[in-house]
GUPALO-380808 format. One line per 5 residues: their letters; for each residue x, y, z of N, C-alpha, C, O. Coordinates in Angstrom, 1 decimal. Layout:
N
a	X Y Z X Y Z X Y Z X Y Z ~ ...
This chain:
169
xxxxx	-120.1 -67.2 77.2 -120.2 -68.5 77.7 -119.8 -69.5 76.6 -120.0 -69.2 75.4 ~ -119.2 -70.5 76.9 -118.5 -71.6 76.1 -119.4 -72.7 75.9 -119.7 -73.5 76.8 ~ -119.9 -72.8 74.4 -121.2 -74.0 74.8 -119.8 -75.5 73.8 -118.8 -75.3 73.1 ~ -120.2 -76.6 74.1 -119.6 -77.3 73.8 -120.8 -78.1 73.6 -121.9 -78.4 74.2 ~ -120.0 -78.5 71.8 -121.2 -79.5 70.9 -120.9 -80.6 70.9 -119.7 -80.7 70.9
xxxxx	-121.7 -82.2 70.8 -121.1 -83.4 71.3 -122.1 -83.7 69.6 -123.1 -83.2 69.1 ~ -121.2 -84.5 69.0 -121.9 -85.1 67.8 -122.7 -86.5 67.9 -122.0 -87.5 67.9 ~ -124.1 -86.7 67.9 -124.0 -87.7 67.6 -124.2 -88.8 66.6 -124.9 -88.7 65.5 ~ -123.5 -89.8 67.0 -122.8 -90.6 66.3 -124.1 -91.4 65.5 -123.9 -91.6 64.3 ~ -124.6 -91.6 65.8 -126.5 -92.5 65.1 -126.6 -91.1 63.8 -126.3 -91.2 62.6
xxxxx	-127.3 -89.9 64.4 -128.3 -89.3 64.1 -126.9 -88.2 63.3 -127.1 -87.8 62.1 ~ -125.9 -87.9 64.0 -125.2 -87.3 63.3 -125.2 -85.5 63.9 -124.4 -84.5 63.8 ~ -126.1 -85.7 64.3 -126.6 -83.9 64.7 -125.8 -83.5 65.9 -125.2 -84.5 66.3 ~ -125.6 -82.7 66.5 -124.8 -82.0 67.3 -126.2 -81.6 68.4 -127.4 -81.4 68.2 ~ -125.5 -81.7 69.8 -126.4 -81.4 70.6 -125.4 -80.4 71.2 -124.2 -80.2 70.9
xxxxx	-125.9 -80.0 71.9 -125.4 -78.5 72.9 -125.6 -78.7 74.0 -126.8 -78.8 74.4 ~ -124.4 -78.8 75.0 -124.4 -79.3 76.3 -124.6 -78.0 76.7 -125.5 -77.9 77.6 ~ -124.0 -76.8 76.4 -124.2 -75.4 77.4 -125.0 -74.7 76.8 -124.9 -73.5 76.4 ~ -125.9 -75.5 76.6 -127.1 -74.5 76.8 -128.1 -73.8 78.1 -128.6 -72.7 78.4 ~ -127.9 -75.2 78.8 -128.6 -74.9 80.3 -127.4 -74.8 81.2 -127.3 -75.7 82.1
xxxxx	-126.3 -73.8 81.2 -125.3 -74.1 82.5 -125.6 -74.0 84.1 -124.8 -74.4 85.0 ~ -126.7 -73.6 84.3 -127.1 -73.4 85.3 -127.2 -74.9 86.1 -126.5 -75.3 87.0 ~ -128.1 -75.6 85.5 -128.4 -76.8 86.0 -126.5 -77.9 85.8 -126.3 -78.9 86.5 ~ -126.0 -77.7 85.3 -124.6 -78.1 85.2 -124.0 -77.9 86.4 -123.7 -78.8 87.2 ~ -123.7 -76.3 86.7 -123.4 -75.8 88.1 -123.5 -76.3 89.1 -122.7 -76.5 89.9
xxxxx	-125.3 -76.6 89.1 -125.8 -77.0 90.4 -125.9 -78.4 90.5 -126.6 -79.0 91.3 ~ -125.2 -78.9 89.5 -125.1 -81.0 89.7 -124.0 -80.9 89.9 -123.8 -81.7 90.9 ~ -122.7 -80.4 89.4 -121.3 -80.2 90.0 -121.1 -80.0 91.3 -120.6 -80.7 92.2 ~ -122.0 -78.4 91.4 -122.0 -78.6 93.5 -122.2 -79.6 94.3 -121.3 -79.9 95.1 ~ -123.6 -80.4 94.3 -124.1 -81.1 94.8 -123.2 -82.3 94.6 -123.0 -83.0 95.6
xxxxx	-122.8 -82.7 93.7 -121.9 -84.0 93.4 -120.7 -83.5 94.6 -120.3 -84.3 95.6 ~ -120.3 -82.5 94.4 -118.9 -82.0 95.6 -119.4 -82.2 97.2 -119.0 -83.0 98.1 ~ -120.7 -81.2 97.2 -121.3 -81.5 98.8 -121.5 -83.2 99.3 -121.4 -83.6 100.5 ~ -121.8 -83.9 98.1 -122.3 -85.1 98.5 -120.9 -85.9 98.9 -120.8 -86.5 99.9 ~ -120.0 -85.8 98.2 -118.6 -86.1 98.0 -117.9 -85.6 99.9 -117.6 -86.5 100.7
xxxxx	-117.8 -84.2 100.1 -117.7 -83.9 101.1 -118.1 -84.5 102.5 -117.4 -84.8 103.5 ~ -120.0 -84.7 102.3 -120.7 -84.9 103.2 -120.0 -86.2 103.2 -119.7 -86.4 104.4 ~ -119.7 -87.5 102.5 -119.5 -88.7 102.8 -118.5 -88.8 103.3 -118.6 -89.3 104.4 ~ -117.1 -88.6 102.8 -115.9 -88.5 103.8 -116.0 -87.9 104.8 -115.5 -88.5 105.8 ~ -116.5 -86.9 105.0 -116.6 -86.2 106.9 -117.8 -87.4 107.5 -117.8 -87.5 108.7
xxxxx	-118.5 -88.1 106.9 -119.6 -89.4 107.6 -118.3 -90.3 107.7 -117.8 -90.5 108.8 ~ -117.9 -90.8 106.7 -116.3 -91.9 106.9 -115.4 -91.5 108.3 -115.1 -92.2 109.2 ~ -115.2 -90.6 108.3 -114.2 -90.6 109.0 -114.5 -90.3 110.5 -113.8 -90.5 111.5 ~ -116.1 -89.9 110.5 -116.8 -89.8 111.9 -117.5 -91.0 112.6 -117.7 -91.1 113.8 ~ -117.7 -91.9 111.6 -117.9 -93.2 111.5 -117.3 -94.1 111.9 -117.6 -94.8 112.8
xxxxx	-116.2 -94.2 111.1 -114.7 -95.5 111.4 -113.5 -95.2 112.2 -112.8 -96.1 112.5 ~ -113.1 -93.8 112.6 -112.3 -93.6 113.1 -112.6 -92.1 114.1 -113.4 -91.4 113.6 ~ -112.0 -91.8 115.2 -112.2 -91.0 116.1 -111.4 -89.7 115.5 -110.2 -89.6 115.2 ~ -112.4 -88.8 115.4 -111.1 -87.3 115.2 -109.8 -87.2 115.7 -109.2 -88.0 116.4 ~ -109.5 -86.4 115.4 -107.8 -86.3 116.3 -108.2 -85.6 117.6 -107.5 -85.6 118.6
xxxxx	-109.2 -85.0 117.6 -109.6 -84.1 118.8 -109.6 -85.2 120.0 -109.0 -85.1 121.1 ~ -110.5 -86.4 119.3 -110.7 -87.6 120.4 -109.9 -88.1 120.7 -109.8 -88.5 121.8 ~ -108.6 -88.2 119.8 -107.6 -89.2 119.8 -106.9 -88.2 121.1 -106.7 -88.8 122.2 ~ -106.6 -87.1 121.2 -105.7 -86.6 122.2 -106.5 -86.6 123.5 -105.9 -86.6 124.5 ~ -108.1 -86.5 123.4 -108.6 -86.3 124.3 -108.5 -88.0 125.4 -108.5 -88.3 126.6
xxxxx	-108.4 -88.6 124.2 -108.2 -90.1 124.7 -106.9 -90.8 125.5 -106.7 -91.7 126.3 ~ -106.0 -89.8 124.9 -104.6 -90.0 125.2 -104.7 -89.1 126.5 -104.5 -89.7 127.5 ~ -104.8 -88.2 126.6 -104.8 -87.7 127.6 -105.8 -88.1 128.7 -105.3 -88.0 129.9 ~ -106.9 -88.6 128.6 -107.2 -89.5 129.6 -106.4 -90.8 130.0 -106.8 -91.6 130.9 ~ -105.7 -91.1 129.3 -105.1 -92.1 129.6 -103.5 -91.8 130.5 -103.0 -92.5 131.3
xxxxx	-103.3 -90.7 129.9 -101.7 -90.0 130.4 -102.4 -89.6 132.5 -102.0 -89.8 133.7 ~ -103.5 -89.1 132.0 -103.9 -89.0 133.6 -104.3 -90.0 134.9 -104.4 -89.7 136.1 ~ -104.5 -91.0 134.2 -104.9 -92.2 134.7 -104.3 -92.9 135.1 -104.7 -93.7 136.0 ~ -102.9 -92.7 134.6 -101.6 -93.2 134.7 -100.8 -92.6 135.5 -99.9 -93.3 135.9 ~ -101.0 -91.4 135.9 -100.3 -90.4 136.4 -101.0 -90.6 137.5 -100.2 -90.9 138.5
xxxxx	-102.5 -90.5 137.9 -103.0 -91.1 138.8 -102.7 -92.4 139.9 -102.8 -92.5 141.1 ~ -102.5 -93.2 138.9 -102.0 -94.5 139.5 -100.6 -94.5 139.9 -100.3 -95.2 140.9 ~ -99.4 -93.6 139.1 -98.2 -93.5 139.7 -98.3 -92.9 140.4 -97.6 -93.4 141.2 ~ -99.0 -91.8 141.1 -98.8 -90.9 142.3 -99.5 -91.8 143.7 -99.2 -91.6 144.8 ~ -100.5 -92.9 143.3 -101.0 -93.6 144.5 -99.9 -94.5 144.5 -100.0 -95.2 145.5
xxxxx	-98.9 -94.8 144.0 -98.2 -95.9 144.0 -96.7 -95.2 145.1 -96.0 -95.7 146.0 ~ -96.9 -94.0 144.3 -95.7 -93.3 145.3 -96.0 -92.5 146.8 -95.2 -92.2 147.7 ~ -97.7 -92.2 146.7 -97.7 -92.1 148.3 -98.0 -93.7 149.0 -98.6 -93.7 150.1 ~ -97.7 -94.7 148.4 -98.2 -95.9 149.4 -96.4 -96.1 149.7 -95.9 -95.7 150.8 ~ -95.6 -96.6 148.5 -94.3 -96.2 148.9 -93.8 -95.5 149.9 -93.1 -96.1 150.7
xxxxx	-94.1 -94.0 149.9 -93.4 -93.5 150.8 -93.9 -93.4 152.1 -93.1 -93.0 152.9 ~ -95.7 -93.8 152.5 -95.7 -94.2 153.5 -95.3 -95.7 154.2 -95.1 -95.8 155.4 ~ -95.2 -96.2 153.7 -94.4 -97.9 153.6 -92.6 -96.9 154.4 -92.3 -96.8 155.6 ~ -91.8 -96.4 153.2 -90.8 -96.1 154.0 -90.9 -95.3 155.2 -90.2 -95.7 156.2 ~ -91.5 -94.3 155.3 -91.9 -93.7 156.8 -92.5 -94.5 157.7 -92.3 -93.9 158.7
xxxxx	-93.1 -95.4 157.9 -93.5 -96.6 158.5 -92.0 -97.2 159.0 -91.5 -97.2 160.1 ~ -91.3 -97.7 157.8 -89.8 -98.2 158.0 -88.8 -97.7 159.3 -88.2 -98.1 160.4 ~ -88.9 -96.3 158.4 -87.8 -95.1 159.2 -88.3 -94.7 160.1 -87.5 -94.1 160.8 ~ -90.0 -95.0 160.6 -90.4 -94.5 162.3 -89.3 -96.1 163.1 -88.4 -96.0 163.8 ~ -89.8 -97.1 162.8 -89.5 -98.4 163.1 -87.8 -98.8 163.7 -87.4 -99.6 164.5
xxxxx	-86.8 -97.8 162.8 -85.1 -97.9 162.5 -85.3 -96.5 163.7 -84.5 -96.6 164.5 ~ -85.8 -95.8 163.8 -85.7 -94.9 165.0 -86.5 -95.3 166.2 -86.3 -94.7 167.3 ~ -87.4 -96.1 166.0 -87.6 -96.6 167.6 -86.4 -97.5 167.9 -85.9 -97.6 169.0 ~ -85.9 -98.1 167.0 -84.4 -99.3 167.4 -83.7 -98.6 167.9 -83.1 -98.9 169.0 ~ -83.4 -97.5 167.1 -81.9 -96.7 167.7 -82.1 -96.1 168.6 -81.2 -95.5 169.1
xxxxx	-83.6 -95.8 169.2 -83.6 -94.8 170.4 -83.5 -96.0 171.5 -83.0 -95.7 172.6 ~ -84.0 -97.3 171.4 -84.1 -98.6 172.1 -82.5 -98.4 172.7 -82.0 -98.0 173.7 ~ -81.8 -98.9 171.1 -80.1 -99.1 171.2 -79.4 -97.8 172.6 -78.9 -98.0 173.6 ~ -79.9 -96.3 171.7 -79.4 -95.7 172.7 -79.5 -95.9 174.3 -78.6 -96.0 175.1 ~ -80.6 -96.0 174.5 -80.9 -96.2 175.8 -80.5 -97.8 176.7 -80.5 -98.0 177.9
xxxxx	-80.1 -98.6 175.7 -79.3 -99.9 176.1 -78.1 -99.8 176.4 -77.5 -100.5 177.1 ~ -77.2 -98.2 175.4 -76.2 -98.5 175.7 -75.9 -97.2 176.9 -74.8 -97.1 177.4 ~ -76.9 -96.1 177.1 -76.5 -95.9 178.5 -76.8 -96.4 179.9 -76.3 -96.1 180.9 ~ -77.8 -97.5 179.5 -77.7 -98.6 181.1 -76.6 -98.7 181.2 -76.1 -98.4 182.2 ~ -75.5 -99.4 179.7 -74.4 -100.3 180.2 -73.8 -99.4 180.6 -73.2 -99.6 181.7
xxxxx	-73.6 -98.0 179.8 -72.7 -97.1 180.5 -72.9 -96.6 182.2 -71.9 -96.5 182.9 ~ -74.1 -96.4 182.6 -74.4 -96.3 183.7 -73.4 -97.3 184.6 -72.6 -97.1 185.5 ~ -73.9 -98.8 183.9 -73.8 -100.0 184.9 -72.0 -100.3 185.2 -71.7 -100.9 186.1 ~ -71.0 -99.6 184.0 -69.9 -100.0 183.8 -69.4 -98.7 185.3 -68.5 -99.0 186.1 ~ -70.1 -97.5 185.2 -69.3 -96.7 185.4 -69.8 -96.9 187.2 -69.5 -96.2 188.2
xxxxx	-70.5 -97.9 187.1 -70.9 -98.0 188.8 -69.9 -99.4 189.5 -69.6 -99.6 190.7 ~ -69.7 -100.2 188.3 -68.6 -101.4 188.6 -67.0 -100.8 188.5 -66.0 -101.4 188.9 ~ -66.8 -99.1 187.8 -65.5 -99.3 187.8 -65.3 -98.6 189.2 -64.3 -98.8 189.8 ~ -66.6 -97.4 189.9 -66.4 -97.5 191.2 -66.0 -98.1 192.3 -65.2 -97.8 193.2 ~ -66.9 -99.1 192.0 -66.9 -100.6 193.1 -65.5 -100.8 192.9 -64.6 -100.3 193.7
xxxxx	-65.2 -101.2 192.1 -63.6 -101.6 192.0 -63.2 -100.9 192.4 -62.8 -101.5 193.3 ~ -62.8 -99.7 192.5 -62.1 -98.2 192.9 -62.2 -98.8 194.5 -61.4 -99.3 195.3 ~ -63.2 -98.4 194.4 -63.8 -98.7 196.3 -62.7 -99.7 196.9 -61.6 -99.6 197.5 ~ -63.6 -101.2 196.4 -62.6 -102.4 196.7 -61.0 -102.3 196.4 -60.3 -102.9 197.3 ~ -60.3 -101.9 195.5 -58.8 -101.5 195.3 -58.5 -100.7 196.7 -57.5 -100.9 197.4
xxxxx	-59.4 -99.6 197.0 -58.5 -99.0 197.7 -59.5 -99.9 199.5 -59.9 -99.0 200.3 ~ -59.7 -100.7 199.7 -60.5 -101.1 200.8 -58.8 -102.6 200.4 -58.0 -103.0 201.2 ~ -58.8 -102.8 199.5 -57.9 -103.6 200.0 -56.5 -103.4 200.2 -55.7 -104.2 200.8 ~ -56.0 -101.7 199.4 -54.7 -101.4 200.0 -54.8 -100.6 201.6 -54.0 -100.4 202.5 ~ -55.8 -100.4 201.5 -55.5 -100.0 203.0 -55.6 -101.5 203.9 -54.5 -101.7 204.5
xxxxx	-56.3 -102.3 204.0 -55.9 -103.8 204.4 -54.6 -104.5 204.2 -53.9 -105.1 205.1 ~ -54.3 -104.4 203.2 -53.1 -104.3 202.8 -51.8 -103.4 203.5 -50.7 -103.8 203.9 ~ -52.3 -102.4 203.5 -50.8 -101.7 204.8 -51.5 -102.0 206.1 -50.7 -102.7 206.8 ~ -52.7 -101.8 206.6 -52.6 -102.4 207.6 -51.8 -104.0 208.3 -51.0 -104.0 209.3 ~ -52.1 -105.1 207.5 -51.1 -106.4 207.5 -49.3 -105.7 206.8 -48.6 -106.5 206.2
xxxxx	-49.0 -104.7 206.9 -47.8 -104.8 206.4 -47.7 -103.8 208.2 -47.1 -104.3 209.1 ~ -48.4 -102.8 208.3 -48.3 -102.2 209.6 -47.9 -103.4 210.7 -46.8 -103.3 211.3 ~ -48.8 -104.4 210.9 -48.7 -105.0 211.7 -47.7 -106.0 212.1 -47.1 -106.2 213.1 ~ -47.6 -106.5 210.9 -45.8 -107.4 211.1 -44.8 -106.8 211.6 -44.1 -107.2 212.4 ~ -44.9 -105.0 210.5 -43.7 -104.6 211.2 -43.4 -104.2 212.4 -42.3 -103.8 212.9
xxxxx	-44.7 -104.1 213.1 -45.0 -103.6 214.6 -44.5 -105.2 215.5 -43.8 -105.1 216.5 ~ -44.9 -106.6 215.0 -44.5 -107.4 215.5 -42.9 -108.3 215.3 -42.3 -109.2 215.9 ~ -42.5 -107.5 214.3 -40.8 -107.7 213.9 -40.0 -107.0 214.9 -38.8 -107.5 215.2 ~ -40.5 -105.8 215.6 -39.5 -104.6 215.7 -40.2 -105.0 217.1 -39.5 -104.5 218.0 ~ -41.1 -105.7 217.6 -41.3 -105.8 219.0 -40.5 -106.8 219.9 -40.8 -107.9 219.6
xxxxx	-39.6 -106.5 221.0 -38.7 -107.4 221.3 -38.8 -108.7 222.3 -39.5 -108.7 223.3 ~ -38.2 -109.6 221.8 -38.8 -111.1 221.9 -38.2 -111.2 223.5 -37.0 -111.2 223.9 ~ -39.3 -111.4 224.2 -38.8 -111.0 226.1 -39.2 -112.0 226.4 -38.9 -112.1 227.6 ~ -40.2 -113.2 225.9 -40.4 -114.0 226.1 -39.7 -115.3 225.4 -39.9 -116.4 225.9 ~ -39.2 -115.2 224.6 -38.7 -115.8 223.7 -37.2 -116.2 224.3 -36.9 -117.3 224.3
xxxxx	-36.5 -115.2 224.7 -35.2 -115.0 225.1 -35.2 -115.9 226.5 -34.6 -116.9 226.7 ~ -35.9 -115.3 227.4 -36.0 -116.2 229.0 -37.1 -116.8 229.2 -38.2 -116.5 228.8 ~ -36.7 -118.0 230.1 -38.3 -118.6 230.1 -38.8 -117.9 231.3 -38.1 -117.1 232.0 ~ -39.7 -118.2 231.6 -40.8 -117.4 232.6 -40.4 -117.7 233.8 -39.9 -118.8 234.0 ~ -40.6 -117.1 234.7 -40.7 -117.6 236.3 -41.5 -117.7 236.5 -42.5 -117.2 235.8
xxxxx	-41.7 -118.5 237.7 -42.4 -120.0 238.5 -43.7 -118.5 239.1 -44.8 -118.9 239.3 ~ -43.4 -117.1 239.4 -44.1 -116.6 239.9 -45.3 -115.8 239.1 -46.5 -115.7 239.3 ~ -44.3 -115.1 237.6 -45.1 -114.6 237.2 -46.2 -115.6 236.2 -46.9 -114.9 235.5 ~ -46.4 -117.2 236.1 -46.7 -118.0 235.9 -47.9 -118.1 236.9 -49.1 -118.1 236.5 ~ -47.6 -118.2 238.1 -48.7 -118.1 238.8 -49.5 -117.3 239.1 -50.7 -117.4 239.5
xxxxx	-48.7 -116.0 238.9 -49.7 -114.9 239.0 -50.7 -115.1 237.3 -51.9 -115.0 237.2 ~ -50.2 -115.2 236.7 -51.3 -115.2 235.1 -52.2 -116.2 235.4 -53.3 -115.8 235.3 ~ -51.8 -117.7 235.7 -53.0 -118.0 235.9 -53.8 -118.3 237.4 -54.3 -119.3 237.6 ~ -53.8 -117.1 238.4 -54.5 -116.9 239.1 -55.4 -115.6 238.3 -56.6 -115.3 238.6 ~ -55.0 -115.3 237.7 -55.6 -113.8 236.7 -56.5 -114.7 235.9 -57.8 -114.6 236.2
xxxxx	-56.1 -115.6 234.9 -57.0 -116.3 234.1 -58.3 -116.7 234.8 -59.4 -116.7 234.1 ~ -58.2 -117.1 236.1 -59.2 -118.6 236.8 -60.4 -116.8 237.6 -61.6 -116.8 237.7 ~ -59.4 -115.5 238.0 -60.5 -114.4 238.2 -61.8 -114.0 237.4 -63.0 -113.8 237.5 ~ -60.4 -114.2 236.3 -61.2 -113.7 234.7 -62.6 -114.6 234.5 -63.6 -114.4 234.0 ~ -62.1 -116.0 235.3 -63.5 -116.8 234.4 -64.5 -116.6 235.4 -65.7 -116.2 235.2
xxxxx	-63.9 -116.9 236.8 -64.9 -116.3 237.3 -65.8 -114.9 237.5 -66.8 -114.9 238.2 ~ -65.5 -114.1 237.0 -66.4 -113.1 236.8 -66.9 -112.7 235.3 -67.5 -111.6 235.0 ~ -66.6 -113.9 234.4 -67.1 -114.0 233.2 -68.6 -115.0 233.7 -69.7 -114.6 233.5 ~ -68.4 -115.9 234.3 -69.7 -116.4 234.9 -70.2 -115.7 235.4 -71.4 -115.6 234.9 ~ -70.0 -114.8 236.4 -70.7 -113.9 237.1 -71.7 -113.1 236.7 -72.9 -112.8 237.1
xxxx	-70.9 -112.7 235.5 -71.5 -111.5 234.5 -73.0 -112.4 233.7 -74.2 -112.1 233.6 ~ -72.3 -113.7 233.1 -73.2 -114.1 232.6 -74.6 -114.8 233.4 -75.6 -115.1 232.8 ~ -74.3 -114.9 234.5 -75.5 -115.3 235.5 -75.7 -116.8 235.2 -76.8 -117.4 235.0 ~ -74.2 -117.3 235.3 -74.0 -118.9 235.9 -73.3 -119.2 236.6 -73.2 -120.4 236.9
């Protein structure tokens, strides 16, 4: 063992610090433990371990993550709300535009109908002229005799009278 002699300076005599090393030992430790014990108090005291710090951060990363995911199912019920709404229009639209189709394809009939209701009216008045062009003018050419004049309207004055007859005057 290494004793180390300190002179003093008054008296002049030398004292001997290693004589007792034991008790030296155990004030070195304790000076360390106490040293130890106070920084792990500091730093338990003024500031949160790292353990806390992540445990902190991570409650915070979930909280967040929490609030974005309620934010994206309100979103995408909001758009599905939307997109039910854009599909009742277009099934509306659809169905508006097979009335018109219906309604067009019942007017281009009609028309059909009427086109051909008026060409047949139509040759009929062409039928008829030419049946009255091509019929020969027998009256037109001679004038009538005094007889067959009398016989028509003795026929006319029959006619009325049994048009009265009929009608019960």
């Amino acid at each position: 063992m290494i004793e180390i002699a300190f002179r003093d300076v008054k008296t002049g005599e030398v004292a001997h610090v290693g004589s007792q090393p034991i008790f030296l030992a155990t004030g070195a430790l304790i000076l360390i433990v106490l040293g130890l014990c106070g920084i792990a108090l500091g730093r338990a005291y003024n500031r949160p371990a790292p353990e806390q710090d992540r445990f902190v951060a991570i409650s915070r990363l979930q909280a967040t993550a929490a609030q974005a995911s309620e934010q994206l199912v309100e979103k995408t019920e909001a758009l599905e709300a939307t997109q039910q709404e854009w599909i009742d229009q277009l099934q509306v639209a659809q169905d508006q535009l097979q009335s018109v189709k219906r309604l067009l394809a019942a007017q281009q009939a009609d028309s059909k109908r009427l086109s051909e209701q008026v060409s047949g009216l139509t040759q009929a008045v062409d039928d008829l002229r030419q049946s009255f062009s091509s019929a020969p003018k027998k009256e037109a050419s001679a004038p009538p005799s005094p007889e067959k004049s009398a016989q028509t309207s003795s026929q006319a004055t029959k006619g009325a009278r049994v048009k009265r007859a009929r009608s019960g005057g």
